[in-house]
C-alpha positions in Angstrom: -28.0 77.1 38.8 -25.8 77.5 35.8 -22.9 79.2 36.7 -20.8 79.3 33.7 -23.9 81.7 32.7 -23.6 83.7 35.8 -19.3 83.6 35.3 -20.3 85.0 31.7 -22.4 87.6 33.3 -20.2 89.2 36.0 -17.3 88.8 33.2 -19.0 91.4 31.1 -20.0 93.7 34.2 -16.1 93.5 34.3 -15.7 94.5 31.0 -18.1 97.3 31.4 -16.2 98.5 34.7 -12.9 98.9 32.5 -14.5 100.4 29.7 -16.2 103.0 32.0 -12.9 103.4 34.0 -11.0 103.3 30.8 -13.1 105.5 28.4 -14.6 107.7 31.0 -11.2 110.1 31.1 -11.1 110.2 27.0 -14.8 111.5 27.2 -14.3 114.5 30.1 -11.8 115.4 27.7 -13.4 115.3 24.5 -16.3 116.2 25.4 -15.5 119.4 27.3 -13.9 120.4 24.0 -16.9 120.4 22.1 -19.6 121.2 24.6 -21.2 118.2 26.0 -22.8 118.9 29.3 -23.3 115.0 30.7 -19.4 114.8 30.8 -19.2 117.2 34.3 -22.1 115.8 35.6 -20.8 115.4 39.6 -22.6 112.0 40.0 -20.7 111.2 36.6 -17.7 112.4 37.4 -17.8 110.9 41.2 -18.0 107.6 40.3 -15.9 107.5 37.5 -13.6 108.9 39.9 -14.0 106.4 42.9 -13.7 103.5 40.2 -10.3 104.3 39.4 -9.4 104.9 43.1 -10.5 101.6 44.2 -9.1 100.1 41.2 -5.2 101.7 42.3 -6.0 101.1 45.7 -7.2 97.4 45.3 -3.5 97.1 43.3 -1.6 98.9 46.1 -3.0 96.7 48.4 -1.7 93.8 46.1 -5.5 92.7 45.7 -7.6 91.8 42.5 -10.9 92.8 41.8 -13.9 91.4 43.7 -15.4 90.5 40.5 -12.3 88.2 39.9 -12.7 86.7 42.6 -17.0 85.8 41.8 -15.8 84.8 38.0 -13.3 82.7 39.1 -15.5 80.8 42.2 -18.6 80.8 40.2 -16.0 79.0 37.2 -15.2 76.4 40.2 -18.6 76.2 40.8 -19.3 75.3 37.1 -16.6 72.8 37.0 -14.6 75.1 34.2 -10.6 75.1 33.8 -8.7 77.2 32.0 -9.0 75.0 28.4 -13.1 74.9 29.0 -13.8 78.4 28.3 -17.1 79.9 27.1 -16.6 81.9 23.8 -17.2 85.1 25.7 -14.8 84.1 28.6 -12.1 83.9 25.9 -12.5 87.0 24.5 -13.3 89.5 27.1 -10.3 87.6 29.2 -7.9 88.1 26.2 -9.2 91.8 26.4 -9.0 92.9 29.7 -6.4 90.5 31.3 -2.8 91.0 31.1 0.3 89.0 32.4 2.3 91.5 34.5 3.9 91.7 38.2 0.9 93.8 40.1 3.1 96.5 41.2 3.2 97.5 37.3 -0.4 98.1 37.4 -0.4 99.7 40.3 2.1 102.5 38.8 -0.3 102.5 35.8 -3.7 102.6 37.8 -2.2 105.1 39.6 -0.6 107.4 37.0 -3.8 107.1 35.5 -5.8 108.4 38.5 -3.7 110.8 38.5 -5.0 111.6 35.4 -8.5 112.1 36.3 -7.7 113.9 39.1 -6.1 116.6 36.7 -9.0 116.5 34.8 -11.5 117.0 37.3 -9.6 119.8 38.7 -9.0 121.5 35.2 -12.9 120.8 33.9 -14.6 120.9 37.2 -18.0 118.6 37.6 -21.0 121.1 38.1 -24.3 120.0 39.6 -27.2 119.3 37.7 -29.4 122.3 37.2 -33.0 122.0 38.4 -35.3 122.1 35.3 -39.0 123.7 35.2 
């Protein structure tokens, strides 16, 4: 099994995770402003939502995210260190990973699901409408 593949892998589910989380309030936003329907969508919204709960909460609670933890065992498992790093390990790590005490992120995780919360009370998520 190659694991540094499957490390790469769950490293870019990771990325896409933040991105969502990250990029999901600029888009409620934005795209309320200029009309764009998918944006309140309650399945949308709901997990975009729960993503940045869990996210505070797994900070709160002093914990990483579980897919950390895979990346980092499935790198074990590959036999990588820190100075054997795929080309995509290096970059997506130098983008999403920062060097801070934990309780920092959990004031910004949390100020930032604060956020959300604000903006799915001011631009409510509406159910899909049945089509014909």
């Amino acid at each position: 099994m190659n694991y540094a593949l499957l490390a790469d892998l769950v490293l870019m589910l990771h990325l896409g995770v933040v991105v969502f989380v990250v990029l999901g309030l600029p888009a409620i936003l934005i795209g309320n402003g200029r009309g764009w329907g998918w944006v309140n969508r309650l399945g949308w919204r709901t997990l975009h939502l729960c993503a940045i709960g869990v996210v505070a909460l797994q900070a709160w609670l002093g914990r990483y995210c579980p897919l950390t933890y895979l990346e980092i065992w499935l790198r074990q498992q590959a036999g990588q260190t820190i100075y054997q790093t795929s080309f995509v390990q290096h970059w997506v790590e130098w983008l999403i990973y920062y060097q801070a005490p934990l309780w920092v992120f959990a004031l910004l995780y949390t100020a930032y699901g604060l956020l959300v919360a604000w903006a799915w009370w001011r631009y409510p998520p509406r159910r899909r409408r049945a089509t014909r």
